[in-house]
C-alpha positions as CSV (number, residue, x, y, z in Angstrom):
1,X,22.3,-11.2,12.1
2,X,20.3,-11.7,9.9
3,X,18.0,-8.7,8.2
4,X,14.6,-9.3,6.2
5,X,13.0,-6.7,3.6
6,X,9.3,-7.6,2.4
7,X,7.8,-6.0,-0.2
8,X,4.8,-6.8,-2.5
9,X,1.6,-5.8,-0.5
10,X,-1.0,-4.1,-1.5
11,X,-4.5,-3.1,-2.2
12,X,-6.6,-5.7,-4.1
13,X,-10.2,-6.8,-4.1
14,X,-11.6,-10.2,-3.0
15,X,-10.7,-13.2,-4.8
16,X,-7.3,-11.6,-6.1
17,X,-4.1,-12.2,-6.2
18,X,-0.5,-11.0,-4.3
19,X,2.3,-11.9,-4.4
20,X,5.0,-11.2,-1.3
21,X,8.6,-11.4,-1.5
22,X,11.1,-11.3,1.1
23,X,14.7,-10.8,0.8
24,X,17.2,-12.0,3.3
25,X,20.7,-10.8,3.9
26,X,23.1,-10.8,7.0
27,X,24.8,-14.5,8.2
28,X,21.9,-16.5,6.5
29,X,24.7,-19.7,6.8
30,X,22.8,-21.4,9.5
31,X,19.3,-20.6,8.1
32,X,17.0,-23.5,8.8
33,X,13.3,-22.0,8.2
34,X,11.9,-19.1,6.5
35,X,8.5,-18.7,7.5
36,X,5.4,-16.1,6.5
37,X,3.3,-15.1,10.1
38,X,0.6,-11.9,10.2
39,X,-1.3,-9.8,12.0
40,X,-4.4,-8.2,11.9
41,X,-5.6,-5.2,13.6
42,X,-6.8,-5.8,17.7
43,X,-5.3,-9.6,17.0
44,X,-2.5,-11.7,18.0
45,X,0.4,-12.4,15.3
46,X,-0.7,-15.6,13.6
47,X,1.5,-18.8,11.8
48,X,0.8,-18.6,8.0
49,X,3.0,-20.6,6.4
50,X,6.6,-22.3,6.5
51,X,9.6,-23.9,4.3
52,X,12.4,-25.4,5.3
53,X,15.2,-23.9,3.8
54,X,17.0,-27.0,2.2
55,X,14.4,-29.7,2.3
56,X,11.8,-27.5,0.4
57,X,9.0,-28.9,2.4
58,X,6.0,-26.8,3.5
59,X,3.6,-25.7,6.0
60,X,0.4,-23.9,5.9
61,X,-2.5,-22.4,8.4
62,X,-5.4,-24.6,7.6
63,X,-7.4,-21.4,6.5
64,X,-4.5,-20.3,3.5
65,X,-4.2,-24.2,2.7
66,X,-4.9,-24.6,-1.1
67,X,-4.7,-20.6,-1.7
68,X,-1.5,-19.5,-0.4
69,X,2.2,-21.4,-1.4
70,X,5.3,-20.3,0.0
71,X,8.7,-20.9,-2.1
72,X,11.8,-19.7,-1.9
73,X,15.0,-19.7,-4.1
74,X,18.0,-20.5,-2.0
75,X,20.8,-18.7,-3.9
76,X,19.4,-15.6,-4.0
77,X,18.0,-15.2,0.1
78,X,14.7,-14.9,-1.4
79,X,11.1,-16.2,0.5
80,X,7.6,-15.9,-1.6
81,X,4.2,-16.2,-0.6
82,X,1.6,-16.4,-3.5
83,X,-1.4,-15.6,-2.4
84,X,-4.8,-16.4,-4.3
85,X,-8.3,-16.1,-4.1
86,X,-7.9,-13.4,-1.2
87,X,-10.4,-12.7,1.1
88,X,-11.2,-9.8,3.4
89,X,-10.1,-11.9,6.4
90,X,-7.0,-12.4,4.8
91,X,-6.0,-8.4,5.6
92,X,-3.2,-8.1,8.0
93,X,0.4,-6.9,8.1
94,X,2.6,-10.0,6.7
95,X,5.8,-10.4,8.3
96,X,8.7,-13.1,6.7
97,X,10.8,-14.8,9.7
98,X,13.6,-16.5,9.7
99,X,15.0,-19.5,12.5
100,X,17.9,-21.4,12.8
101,X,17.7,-25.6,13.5
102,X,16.1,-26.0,17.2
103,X,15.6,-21.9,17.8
104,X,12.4,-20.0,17.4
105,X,11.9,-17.7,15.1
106,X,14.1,-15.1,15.6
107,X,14.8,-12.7,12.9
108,X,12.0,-10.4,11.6
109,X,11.0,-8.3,8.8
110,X,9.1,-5.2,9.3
111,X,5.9,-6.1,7.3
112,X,4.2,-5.7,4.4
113,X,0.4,-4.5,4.5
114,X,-1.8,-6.4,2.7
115,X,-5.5,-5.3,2.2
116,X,-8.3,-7.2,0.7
117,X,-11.3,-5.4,-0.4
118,X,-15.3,-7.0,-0.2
């Protein structure tokens, strides 16, 4: 299986900047998409943002789209979302995801709690 860490949240104030990491260990051989999804208090788990793992090419939420980039560096089972110019709607727990080719998302992290401040 494959196991997810995330770390990098935080406390910061409107219009900053975090940056999230997530390391991935386990059978990550078949790893097709890492993705970045979150959730805010009394709402459902939302899509945030996507890269395939070899191609490189992204996805993005229309309302992260020109703040937030995902990247990831294959050799060491590492996801990042850089997140800029933060806003207070932006607070949620962010959780990295993993799928294989033609399978949901299926392996989860256990979040990282990231606040933003008015």
């Amino acid at each position: 299986q494959v196991q997810l860490v995330e770390s990098g949240g935080g406390l910061v104030q409107a219009g900053g900047s975090l940056r999230l990491s997530c390391a991935a260990s386990g059978r990550t051989v078949n790893t097709y998409v890492m993705g970045w999804f979150r959730q805010a208090p009394g709402k459902d788990r939302e899509f945030v943002a996507a890269i395939n793992w070899s191609e490189g090419s992204t996805s993005y939420v229309d309302s992260v789209k020109g703040r937030f980039s995902i990247s990831r560096d294959n050799a060491k089972n590492m996801v990042y979302l850089q997140m800029n110019s933060l806003k207070p709607e932006d607070t949620a727990i962010y959780y990295c995801a993993e799928r294989e080719a033609h399978q949901a998302f299926g392996s989860w992290g256990q979040g990282t709690q990231v606040t933003v401040s008015s």
